[in-house]
C-alpha positions as CSV (number, residue, x, y, z in Angstrom):
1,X,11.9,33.9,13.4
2,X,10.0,31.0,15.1
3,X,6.5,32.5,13.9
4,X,8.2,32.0,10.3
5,X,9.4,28.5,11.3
6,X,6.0,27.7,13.1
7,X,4.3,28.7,10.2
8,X,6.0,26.7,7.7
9,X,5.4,23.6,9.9
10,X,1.6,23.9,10.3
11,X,1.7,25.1,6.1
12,X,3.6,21.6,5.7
13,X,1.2,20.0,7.6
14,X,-1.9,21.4,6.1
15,X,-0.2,20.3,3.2
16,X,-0.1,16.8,3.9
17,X,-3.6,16.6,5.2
18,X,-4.9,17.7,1.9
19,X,-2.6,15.5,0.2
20,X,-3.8,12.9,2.0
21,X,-7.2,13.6,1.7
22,X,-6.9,13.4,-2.4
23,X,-4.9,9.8,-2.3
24,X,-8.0,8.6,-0.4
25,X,-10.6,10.1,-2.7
26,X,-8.3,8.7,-5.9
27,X,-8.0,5.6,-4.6
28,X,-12.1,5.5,-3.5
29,X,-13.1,6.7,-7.5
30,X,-11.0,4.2,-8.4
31,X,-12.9,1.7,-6.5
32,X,-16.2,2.8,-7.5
33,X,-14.9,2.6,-10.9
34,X,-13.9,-1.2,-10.5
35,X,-17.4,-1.7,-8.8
36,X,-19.0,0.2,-11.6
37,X,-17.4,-2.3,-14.3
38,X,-18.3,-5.2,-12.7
39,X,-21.9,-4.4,-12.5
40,X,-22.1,-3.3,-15.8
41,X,-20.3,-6.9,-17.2
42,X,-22.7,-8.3,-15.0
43,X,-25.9,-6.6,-16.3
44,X,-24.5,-7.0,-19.7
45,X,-24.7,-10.9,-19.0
46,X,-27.6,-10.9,-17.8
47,X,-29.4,-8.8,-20.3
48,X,-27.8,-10.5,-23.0
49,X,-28.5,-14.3,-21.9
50,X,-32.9,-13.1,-21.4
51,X,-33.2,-11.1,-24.9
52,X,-31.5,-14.2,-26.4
53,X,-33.6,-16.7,-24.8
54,X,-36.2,-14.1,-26.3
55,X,-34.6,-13.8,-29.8
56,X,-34.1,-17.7,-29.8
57,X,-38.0,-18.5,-29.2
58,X,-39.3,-15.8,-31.4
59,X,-41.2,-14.1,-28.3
60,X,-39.5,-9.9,-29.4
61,X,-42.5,-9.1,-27.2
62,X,-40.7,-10.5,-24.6
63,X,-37.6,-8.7,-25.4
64,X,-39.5,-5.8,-25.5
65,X,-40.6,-6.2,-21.7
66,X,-37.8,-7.1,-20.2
67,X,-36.0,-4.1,-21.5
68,X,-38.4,-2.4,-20.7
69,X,-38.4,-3.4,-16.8
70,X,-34.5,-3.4,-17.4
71,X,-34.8,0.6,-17.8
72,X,-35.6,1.0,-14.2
73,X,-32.2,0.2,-13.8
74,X,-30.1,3.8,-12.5
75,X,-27.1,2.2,-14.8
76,X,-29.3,1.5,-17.9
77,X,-29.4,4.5,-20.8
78,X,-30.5,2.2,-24.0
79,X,-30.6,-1.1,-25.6
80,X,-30.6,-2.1,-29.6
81,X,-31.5,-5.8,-30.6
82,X,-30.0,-6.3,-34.4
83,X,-30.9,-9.1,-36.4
84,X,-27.7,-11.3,-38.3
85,X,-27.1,-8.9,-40.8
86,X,-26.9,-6.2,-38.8
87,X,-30.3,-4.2,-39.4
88,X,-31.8,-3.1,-36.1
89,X,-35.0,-4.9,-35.1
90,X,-35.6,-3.2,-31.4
91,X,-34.2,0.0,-30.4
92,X,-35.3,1.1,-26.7
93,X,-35.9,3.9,-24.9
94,X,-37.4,5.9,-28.0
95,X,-35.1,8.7,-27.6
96,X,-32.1,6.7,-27.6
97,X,-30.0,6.9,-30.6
98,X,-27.0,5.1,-32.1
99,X,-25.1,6.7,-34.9
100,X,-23.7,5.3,-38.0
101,X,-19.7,5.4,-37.1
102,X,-20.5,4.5,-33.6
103,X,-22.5,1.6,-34.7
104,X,-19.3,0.5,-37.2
105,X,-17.3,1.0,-34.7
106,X,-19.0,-0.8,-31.7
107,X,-19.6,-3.7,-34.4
108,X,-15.7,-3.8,-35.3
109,X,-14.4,-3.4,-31.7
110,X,-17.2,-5.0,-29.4
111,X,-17.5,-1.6,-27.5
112,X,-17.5,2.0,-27.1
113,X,-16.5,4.3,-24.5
114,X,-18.1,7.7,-25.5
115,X,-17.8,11.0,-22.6
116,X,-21.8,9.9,-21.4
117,X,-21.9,6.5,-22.5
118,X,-20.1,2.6,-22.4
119,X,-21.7,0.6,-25.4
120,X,-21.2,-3.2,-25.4
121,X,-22.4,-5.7,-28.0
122,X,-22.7,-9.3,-27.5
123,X,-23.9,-11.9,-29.7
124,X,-27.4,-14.2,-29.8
125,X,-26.5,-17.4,-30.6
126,X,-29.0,-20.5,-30.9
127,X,-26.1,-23.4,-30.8
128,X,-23.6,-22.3,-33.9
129,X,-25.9,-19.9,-35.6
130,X,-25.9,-16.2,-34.9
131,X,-29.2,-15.1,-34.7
132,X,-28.5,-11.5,-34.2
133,X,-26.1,-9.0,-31.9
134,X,-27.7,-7.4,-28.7
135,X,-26.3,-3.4,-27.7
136,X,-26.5,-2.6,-24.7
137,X,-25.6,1.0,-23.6
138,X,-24.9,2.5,-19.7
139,X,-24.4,5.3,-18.4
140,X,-21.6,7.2,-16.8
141,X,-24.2,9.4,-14.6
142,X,-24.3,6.9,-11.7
143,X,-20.5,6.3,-11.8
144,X,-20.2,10.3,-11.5
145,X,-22.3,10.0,-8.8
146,X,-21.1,7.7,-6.5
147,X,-17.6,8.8,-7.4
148,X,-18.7,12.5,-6.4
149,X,-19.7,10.9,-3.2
150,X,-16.9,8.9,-2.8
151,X,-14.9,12.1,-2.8
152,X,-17.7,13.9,-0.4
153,X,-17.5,10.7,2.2
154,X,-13.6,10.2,1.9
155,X,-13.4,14.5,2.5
156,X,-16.0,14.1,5.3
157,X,-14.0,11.3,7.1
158,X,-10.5,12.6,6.5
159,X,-11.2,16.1,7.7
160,X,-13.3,14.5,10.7
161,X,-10.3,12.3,11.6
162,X,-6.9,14.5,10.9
163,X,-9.0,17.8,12.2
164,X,-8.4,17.0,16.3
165,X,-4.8,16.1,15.2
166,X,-4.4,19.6,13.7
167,X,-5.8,21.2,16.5
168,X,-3.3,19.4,18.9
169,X,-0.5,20.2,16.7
170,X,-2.2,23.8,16.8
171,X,-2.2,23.9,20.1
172,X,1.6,22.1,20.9
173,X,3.3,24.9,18.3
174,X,1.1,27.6,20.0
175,X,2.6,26.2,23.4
176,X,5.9,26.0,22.1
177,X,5.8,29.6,20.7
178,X,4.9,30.6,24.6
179,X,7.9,28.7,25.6
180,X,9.9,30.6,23.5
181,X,8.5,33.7,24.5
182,X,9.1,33.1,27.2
183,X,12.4,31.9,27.7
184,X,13.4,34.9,25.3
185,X,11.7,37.7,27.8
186,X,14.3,35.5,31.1
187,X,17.2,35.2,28.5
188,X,17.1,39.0,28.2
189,X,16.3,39.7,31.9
190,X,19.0,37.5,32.7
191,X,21.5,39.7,30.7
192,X,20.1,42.7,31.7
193,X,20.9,41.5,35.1
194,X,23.9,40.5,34.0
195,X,25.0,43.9,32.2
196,X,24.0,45.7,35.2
197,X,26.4,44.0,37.9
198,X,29.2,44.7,35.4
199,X,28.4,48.2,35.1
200,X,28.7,48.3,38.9
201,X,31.5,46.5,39.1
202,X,32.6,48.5,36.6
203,X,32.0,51.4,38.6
204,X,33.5,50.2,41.9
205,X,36.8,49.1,40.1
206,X,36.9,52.7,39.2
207,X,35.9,54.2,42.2
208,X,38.5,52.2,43.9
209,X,41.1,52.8,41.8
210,X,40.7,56.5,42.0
211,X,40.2,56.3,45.8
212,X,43.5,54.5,45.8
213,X,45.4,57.2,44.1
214,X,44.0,60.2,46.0
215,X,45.1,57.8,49.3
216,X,49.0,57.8,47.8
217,X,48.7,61.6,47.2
218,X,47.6,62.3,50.5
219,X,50.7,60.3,52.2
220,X,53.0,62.2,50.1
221,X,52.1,65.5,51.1
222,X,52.2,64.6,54.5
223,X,56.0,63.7,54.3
């Protein structure tokens, strides 16, 4: 019976350590998400205010460098610069591709959040005139990432710090069990004990009764 109930505790409290453990790493993705927006709304900025100061000048070589030095960047997965009808003028890395809904729909809505990619579109502006729109697209690869170790960290630290608690608690309901034993094996010495002084008193009452008896026998055959 108190393995069962000593089991359920330390099952309960396994439990809860896991538990725990998976609110931290939540609330940790979370936070790299957050971290990973801002960056990205940041690089979109920046990006957006250079290849229009590009656009605005006429200098598309220019653009074409500094999205080029841009794809160093772990976040960056492809750029578009469209002119202000809409017909693409620079599309970089080669291999990066757009389709026609997408495009539509990233035109409509001002961005796209695909199961790889976040798309954004802002304009270029020279004063009131729209020059052209500039796409920029990043990639969910580093957010996996640093969630992933987000996860790994929050694992590493949670297990590192609730681990000598478990073993203490280990150790205190294996202590306790002992107790129990213990006081269990004296409880039934103690009645053992017990039981055997009433058997012998048993016994004597008994034996003195029956003594008694043969005495009153005795006396009345000597009359």
């Amino acid at each position: 019976m108190h393995k069962r109930v000593l089991a359920a505790i330390t099952t309960l409290y396994v439990g809860s350590v896991i538990a725990a453990i998976g609110v931290l790493a939540y609330v940790n993705r979370r936070s790299a998400i957050e971290s990973f927006g801002e960056q990205q709304d940041a690089l979109v900025k920046f990006a957006t205010a250079n290849v229009q100061l590009g656009v605005t000048t006429g200098r598309i070589d220019v653009v074409e460098a500094f999205l080029a030095d841009l794809s160093s960047n772990p976040v960056f997965a492809g750029a578009a610069v469209y002119d202000a009808d809409g017909d693409g003028i620079l599309q970089m890395p080669t291999g990066f591709e757009v389709t026609v809904a997408q495009e539509e729909e990233i035109f409509e809505t001002g961005h796209l959040t695909t199961a790889s990619y976040a798309y954004q579109i802002a304009e270029l502006q020279d004063g009131d005139e729209v020059l052209g729109y500039f796409l920029l697209a990043t990639s969910f690869e580093t957010l996996n990432a640093r969630a992933r170790s987000a996860l790994v960290a929050t694992a590493v630290v949670g297990l590192a710090l609730l681990l000598p608690v478990t073993v203490l608690i280990a150790w205190l309901l294996a202590w306790m069990e002992k107790k129990l034993q213990a006081r269990e094996m004296r409880l039934r010495q103690v009645n053992a004990e017990n039981e055997t002084m009433l058997d012998n008193l048993d016994q004597g009452i008994f034996t003195f009764g029956t003594d008694g008896v043969r005495s009153e026998r005795s006396c009345s055959g000597c009359q």
